[in-house]
GUTORZA-479937 format. One record per residue (C-alpha): z, y, x; residue number from 1. Coordinates in nm, 2 decimals. Example, Ala and Ser with C-alpha at 12.3 -4.5 7.8 and 13.67 -1.06 7.14 Angstrom:
! residues 2
pz  py  px  resi
0.78  -0.45  1.23  1;
0.71  -0.11  1.37  2;
! end
This chain:
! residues 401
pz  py  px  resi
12.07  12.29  7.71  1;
12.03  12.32  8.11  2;
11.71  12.37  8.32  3;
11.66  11.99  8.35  4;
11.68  11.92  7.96  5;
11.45  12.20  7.91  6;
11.18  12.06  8.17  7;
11.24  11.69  7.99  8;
11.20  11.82  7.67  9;
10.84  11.97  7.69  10;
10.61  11.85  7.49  11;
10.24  11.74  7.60  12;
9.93  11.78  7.41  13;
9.82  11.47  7.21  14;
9.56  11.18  7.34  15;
9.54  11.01  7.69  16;
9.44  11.16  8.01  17;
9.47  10.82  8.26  18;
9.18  10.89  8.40  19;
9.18  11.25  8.43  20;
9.29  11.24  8.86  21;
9.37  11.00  9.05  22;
9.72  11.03  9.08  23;
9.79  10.87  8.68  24;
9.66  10.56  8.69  25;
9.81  10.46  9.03  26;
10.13  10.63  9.02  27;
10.18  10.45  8.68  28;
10.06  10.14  8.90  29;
10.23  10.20  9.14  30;
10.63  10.19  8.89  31;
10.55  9.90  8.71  32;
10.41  9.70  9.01  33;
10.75  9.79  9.17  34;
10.91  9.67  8.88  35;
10.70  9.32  8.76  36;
10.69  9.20  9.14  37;
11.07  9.22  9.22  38;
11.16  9.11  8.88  39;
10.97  8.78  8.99  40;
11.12  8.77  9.31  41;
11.43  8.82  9.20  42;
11.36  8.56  8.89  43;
11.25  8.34  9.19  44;
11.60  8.40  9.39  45;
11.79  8.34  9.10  46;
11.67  7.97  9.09  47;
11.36  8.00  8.88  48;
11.13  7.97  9.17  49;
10.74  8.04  9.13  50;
10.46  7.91  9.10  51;
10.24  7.75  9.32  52;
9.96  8.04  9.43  53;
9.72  8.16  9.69  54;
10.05  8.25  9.87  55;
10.36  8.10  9.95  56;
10.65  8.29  9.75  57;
10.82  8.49  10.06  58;
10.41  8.58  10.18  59;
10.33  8.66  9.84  60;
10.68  8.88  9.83  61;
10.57  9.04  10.15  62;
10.26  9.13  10.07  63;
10.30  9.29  9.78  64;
10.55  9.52  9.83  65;
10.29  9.66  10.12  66;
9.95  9.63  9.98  67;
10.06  9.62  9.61  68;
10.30  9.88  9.54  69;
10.29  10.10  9.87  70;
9.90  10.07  9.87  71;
9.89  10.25  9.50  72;
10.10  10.49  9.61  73;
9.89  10.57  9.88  74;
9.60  10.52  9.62  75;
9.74  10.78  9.42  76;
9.82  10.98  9.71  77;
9.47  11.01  9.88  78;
9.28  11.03  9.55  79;
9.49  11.33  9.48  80;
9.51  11.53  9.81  81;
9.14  11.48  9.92  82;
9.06  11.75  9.60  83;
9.29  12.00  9.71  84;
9.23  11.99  10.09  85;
8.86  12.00  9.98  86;
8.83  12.24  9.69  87;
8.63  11.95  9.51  88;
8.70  11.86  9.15  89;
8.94  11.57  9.08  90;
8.83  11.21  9.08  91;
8.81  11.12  8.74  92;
8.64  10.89  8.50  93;
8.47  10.61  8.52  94;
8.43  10.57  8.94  95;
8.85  10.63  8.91  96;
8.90  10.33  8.59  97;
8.70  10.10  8.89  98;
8.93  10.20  9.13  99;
9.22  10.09  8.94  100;
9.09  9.81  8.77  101;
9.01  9.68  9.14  102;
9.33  9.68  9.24  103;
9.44  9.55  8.93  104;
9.24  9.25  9.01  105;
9.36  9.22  9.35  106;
9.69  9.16  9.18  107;
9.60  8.91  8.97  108;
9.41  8.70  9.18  109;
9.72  8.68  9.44  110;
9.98  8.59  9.13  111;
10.16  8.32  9.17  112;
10.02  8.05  8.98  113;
9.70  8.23  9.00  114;
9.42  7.90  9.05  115;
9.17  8.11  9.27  116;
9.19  7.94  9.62  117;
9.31  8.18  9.90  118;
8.97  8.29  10.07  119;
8.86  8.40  9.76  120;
9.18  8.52  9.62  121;
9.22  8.71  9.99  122;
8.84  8.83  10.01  123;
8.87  8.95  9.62  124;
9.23  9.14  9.73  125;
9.09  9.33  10.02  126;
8.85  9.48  9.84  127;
9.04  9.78  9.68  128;
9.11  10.00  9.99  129;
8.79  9.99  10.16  130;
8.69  10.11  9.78  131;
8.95  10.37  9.81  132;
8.83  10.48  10.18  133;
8.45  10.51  10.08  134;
8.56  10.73  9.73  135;
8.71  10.96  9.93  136;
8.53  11.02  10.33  137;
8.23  11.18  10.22  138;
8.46  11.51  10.06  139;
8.63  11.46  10.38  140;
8.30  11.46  10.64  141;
8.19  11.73  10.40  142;
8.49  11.94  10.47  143;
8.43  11.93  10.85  144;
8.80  12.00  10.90  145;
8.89  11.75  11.17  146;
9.28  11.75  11.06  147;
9.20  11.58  10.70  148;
9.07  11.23  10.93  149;
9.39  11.17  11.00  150;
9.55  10.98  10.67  151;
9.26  10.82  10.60  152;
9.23  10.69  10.92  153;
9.58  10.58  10.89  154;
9.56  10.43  10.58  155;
9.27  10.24  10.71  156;
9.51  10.12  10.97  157;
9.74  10.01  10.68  158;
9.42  9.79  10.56  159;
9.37  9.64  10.93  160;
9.72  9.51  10.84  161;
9.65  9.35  10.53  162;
9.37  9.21  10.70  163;
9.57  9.04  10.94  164;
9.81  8.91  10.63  165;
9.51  8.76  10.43  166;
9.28  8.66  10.69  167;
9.55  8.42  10.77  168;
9.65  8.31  10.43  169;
9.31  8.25  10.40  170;
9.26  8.06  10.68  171;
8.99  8.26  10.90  172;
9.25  8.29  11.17  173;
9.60  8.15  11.25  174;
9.93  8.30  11.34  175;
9.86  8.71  11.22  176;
10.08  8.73  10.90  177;
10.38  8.86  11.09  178;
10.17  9.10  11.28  179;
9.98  9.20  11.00  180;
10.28  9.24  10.78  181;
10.45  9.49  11.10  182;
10.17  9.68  11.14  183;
10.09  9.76  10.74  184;
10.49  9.82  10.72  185;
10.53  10.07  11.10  186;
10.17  10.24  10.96  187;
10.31  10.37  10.63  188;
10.63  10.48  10.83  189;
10.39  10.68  11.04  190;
10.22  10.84  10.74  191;
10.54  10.92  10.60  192;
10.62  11.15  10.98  193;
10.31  11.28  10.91  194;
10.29  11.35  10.55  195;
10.68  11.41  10.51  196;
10.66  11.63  10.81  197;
10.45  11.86  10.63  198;
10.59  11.85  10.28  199;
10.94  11.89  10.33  200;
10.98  12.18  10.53  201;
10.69  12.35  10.37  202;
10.85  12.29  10.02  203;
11.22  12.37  10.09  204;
11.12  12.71  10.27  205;
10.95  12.82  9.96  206;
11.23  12.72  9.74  207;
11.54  12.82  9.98  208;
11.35  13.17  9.92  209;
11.25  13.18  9.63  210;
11.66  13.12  9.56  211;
11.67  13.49  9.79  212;
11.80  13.23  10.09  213;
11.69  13.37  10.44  214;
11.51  13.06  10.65  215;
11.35  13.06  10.93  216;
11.17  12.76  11.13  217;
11.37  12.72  11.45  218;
11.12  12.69  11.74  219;
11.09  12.34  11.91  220;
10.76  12.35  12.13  221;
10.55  11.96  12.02  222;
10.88  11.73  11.86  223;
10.65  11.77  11.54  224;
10.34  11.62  11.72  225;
10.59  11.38  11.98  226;
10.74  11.27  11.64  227;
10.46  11.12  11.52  228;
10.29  11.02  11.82  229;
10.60  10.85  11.88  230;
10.60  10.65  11.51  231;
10.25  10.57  11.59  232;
10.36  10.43  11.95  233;
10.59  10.22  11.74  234;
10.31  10.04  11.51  235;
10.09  9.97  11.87  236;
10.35  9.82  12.02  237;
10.50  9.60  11.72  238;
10.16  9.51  11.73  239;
10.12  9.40  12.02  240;
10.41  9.32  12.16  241;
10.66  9.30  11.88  242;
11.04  9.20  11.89  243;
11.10  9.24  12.28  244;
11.27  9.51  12.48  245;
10.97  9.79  12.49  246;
10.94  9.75  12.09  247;
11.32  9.87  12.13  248;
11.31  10.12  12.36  249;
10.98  10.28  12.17  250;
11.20  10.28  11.89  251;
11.47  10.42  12.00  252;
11.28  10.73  12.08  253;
11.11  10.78  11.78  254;
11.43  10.75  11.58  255;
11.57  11.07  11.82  256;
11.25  11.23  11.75  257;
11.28  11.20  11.38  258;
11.62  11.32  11.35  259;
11.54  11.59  11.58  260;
11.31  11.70  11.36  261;
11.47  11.65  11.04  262;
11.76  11.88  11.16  263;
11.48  12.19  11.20  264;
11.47  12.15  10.79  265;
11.78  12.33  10.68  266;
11.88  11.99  10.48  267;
12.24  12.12  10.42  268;
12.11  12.38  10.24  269;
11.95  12.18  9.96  270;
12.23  11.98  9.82  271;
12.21  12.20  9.51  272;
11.85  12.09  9.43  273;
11.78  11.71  9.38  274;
11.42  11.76  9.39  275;
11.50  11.85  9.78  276;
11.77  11.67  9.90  277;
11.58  11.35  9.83  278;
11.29  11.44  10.04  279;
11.54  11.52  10.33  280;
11.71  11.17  10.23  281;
11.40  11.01  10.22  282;
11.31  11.14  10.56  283;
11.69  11.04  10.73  284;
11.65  10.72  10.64  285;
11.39  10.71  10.93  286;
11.58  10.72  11.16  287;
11.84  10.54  11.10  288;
11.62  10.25  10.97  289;
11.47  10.28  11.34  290;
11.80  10.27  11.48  291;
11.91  9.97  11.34  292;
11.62  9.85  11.48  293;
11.70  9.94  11.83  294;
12.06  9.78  11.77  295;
11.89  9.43  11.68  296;
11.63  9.40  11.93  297;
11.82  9.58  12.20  298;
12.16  9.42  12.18  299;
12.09  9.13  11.94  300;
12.33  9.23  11.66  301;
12.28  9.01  11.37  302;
12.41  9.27  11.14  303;
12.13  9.46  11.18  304;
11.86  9.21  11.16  305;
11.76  9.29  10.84  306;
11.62  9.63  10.94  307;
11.26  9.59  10.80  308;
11.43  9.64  10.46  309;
11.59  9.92  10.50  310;
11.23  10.07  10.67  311;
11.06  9.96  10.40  312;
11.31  10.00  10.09  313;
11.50  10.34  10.25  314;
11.25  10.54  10.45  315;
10.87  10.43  10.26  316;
11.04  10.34  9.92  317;
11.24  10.67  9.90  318;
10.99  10.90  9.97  319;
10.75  10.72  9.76  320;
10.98  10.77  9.51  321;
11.09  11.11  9.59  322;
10.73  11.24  9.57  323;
10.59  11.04  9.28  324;
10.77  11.26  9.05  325;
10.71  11.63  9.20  326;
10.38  11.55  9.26  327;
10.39  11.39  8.84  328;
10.52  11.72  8.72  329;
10.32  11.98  8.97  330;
9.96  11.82  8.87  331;
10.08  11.73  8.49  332;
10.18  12.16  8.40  333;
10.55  12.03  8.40  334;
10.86  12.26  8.56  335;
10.93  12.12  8.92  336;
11.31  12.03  8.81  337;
11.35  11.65  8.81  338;
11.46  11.51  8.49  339;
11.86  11.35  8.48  340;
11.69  10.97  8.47  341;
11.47  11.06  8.81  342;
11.83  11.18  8.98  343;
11.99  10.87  8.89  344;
11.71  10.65  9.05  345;
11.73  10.90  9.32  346;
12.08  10.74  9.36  347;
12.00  10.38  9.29  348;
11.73  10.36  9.57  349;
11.94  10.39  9.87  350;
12.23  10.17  9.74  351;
11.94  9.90  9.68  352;
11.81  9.92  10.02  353;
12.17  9.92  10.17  354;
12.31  9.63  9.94  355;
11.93  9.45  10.06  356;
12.01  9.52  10.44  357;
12.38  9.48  10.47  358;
12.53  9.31  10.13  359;
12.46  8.96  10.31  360;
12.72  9.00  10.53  361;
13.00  9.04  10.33  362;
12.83  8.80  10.06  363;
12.63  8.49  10.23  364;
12.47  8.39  9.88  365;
12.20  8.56  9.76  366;
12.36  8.78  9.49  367;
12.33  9.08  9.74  368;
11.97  9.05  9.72  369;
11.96  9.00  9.34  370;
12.20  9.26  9.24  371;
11.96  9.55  9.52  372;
11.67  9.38  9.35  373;
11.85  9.50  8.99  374;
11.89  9.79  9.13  375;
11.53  9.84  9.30  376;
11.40  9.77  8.90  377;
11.61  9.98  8.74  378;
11.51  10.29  8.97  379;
11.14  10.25  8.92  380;
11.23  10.13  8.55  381;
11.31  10.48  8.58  382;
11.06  10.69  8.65  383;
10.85  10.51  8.40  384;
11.05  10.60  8.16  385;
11.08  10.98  8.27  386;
10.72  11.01  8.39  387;
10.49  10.76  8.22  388;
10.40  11.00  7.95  389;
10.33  11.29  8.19  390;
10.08  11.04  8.31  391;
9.95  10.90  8.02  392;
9.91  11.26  7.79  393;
9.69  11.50  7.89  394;
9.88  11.86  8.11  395;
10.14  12.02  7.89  396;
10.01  12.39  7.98  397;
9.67  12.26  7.87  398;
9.45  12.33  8.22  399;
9.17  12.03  8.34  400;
9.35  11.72  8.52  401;
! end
């Protein structure tokens, strides 16, 4: 039996512990959201269509892969950081069961088929981040640490998108669900510069030397700050002046600054440990998702029109997917070696998002989208099956959380 047998093979205590911190209830969310939406979209693709809802089908699509599965990933996220940068005990209980039976409900209402007309289907759905937002500030404002603003203040920008989406949908204003859709989608690209920027070379220095590998942080005065400025500088101007020759150009710089910083990591050196290399995959498929960017806007290519996908499937999927389980196993008393069925949807993930970017143009039907849908299922299918139980039972080395 290997290292990664052993650390799949340990057994929790009895009983459930969903609500024990927030990262359980919305991380298992988070899979099987992933998994039920595209199944229906696919289902939909394959000729079954859906049912008439609040949203069109390609809205509805949209919008939940943005404020349904990415927003309970930043859910779980947020409700789990804010403790440790704060030294506060976990969010637990009852006030954390609301949370997630709020965005539960924001699900539901927006279903296709769902009979509750769109304002009150959209006023009902963009109810669960705010929620989120006023759980977590005060710890934050109590903290007085100016540095812990900064992903809540994001992920309220990610809310001003979804804003934009429903407020549309619903018919308060006209012509923002493209906008809205942009900003929520350039926002959580920002947050993963930010997040992913401290993460990754934070984690794979303290492996690489724990493994008696000598690393050191090569010196590169402000690309970590320009980096993210520059992702930021992306959502503004997608916002406000999206698909032209400055959205490019913005771009274009922020993919250079990504990769630049991305090469200060010591990637090569982690090809022996899944649990790092798909961090440092996650993180290359930034730039290169804002690179095929540049191509399309810049020079019109119609092979690389399909860019948002592989932004949203590659870079934010990726990483959300890459994290989900280290964070699973770190706050559940479980080794931090991924189990074999997390390193095959490791795998899977980026094929999905290529086949969804590029697979149309060697195949004009829509069995390119079906078979990365498959695919996209069958990853997060995954991790529920490797994971769920961490999430569900309470810590295998028997501490709180």
């Amino acid at each position: 039996m290997n290292a990664t047998d052993k650390a799949a093979d340990v057994t929790a205590p009895a009983g459930l512990a969903l609500f024990r911190q927030g990262l359980r209830p919305f991380f298992l969310l988070c899979a099987i959201w992933a998994v039920i939406s595209i199944t229906l979209w696919v289902t939909a693709l394959h000729g079954a269509g859906l049912p008439e809802g609040p949203l069109p089908g390609a809205r509805w699509h949209a919008h939940e892969m943005l404020a349904g599965f990415i927003g309970a990933a930043l859910s779980g996220f947020l409700l789990t950081a804010i403790p440790n940068w704060t030294d506060r005990p976990a969010y637990s209980g009852v006030p954390l069961a609301l949370l997630a039976a709020l965005f539960v409900a924001a699900r539901l209402v927006l279903l296709p088929g769902s009979p509750v007309p769109a304002p009150i289907a959209s006023a009902v759905a963009l109810l669960p981040m705010p929620a989120l937002l006023a759980t977590v500030i005060p710890a934050v404002a109590a903290a007085a640490t100016p540095r812990l603003f900064g992903p809540p203040a994001l992920i309220l920008a990610f809310w001003a998108g979804d804003v934009l989406m429903l407020g549309d949908a619903a018919g308060w204003w006209d012509g923002t669900f493209a906008r809205g859709e942009l900003l929520s989608l350039d926002i959580a690209l920002a947050l993963v510069g930010l997040i992913g920027g401290r993460i990754i070379p934070a984690f794979t220095r303290s492996a690489l030397k724990k493994a008696g590998q000598k690393v050191e942080l090569h010196p590169f005065p402000g690309v970590d700050t320009a980096g993210v400025a520059a992702l930021l500088a992306v959502a503004v101007v997608d916002l406000v002046a999206p698909g032209g020759t400055v959205a490019g150009l913005v771009s274009a710089i922020a993919a250079v600054l990504a990769l630049l910083r991305l090469s200060r990591w010591w990637g090569p050196l982690t090809l022996g440990q899944p649990i790092l290399w798909v961090l440092h995959l996650a993180y290359l498929m930034v730039p290169v998702a804002l690179a095929v960017k540049v191509v399309h806007l810049l020079a019109g290519s119609g092979w690389a029109a399909n860019w948002l996908h592989l932004q949203g499937i590659g870079a934010i999927g990726l990483m959300i997917l890459a994290v989900m389980p280290r964070a699973t196993m770190g706050h559940t008393g479980h080794p931090l070696v991924a189990p074999r069925l997390i390193v095959v949807a490791w795998v899977l993930l980026p094929i999905s998002a290529l086949l969804r970017v590029f697979g149309p143009i060697l195949v004009p039907d829509a069995s390119a989208y079906i078979v990365a849908g498959v695919l996209w299922i069958l990853a997060f299918g995954l991790f529920l099956a490797a994971q769920g139980p961490m999430l569900l039972r309470p810590r295998a080395d028997g501490k709180p959380g």
